[in-house]
Structure formats: structure tokens, C-alpha cells
C-alpha positions, 0 to 999 in steps of 0.5 A: 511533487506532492504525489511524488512525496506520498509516494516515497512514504508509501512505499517504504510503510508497505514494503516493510510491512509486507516484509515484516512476517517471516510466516506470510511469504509469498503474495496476498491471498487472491482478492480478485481483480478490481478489488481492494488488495490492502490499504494504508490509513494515514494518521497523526497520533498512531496510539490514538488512532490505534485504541479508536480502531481497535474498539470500532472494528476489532482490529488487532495490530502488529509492530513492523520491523525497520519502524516505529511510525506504523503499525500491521492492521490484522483482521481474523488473523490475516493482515489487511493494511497498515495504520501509519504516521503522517508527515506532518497534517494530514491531507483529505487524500492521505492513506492509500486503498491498493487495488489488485490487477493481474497485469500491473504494467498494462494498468500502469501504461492505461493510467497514463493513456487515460492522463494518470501519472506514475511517480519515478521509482513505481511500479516495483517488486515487493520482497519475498515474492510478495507481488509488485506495486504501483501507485498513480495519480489520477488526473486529478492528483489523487492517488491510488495503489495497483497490487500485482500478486506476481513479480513484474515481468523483467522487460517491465522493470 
């Protein structure tokens, strides 16, 4: 149920951020396959968390339209995750580091051969042609994010 929870909450923070900037249409840039795509840092006080990153690493930070409970982290211009409010404490496996793969429903169906679950309602099509996503839960209950640069083919949705 946990996963399930995390999942929902992930979600919506990247979908909205995905959608936030008119100018980004289209998927992310081509990190290649196996590699970190995007990810999500999990946080009790967003303003605090904002300032401490801020100065270690030089992040610059964009409002999301729809909330005020997270934040767009950009790097050299170019957005890379986002930095959002917890619901409630925070757990050691809040946050979620998406990986890219060129065939989403082949990773989802290979996550639950290898004993992964898929929470209800993943994987999606991200707005504006911005790709798919889906999360599973290792067989351990830790979650991990799959991010497809293309829409899921229709029979998979």
C-alpha cells in the first residue's frame, strides 16, 4: 500500500513538472538507455532544502504550476528533477531516481518476471508528448522510476 501511496504522489509532482514549461514540449533530451533520466528529492521543509541545494551544487529552482508543495530543480538551464514536500516523515527510500529505457512495457512485464510490482495506474503517458512513465517496486519494496522518451504503444495502455 506504501508503494502504492509513493506512487500517487510521484506522479502527480512529475507530471505537473513535466507539464509546467510551455517552452520544454516534447520529451527529455536523450540520456541513453540505463541511465538516470530525472529524479525526485523528498523533503519536509521545501525552503530549507531549497537554500541547502542551492549553495552545494548551484541549482536554480522553478515554481510548478498546479502546486506549491514542489519545486523544478534546473542545472545549466536545463530542468533535472524536482525537490518536493514529504507527506509526512520521511522514509530512507523517499525520492525517486527515474531511469530511461527505450521500451517501457518490455521493462514493466521484465520487472514482474524478476518479482517487481507495478502499482495500479502505471505505466502512463506523460502530457505533451513528453514520454511515459512508470514506477515499480523492487522485490524488496524500493521503488524505481522508468522513463520512455516515446508515448506507450496503444495496446500497452
Amino acid at each position: 500500500m506504501r508503494a502504492i501511496l509513493i506512487a500517487a504522489g510521484i506522479a502527480l509532482v512529475l507530471t505537473t513538472s513535466l507539464s509546467a514549461a510551455a517552452e520544454n514540449k516534447g520529451p527529455k533530451p536523450d540520456v541513453g538507455d540505463g541511465r538516470v533520466a530525472w529524479f525526485d528529492i523528498t523533503t519536509t521543509n521545501l525552503a530549507q532544502s531549497r537554500a541547502f541545494y542551492e549553495q552545494l551544487f548551484g541549482w536554480q529552482f522553478t515554481s510548478l504550476k498546479g502546486t506549491d508543495r514542489a519545486l523544478e530543480i534546473v542545472s545549466g538551464d536545463r530542468p533535472i528533477g524536482t525537490l518536493r514536500e514529504a507527506d509526512g516523515k520521511i522514509s530512507p527510500f523517499d525520492g525517486v531516481v527515474y531511469i530511461q529505457v527505450s521500451d517501457l512495457p518490455g521493462h514493466c512485464t521484465k520487472a514482474k518476471e524478476l518479482g517487481g510490482m507495478i502499482p495500479p495506474g502505471f505505466p502512463f503517458d506523460l502530457p505533451d508528448d513528453k514520454g511515459a512513465i512508470a514506477v515499480v517496486a523492487d522485490p524488496s519494496g524500493h521503488p524505481i522510476g522508468m522513463y520512455s522518451r516515446t508515448a506507450l504503444p496503444k495496446a500497452a495502455m
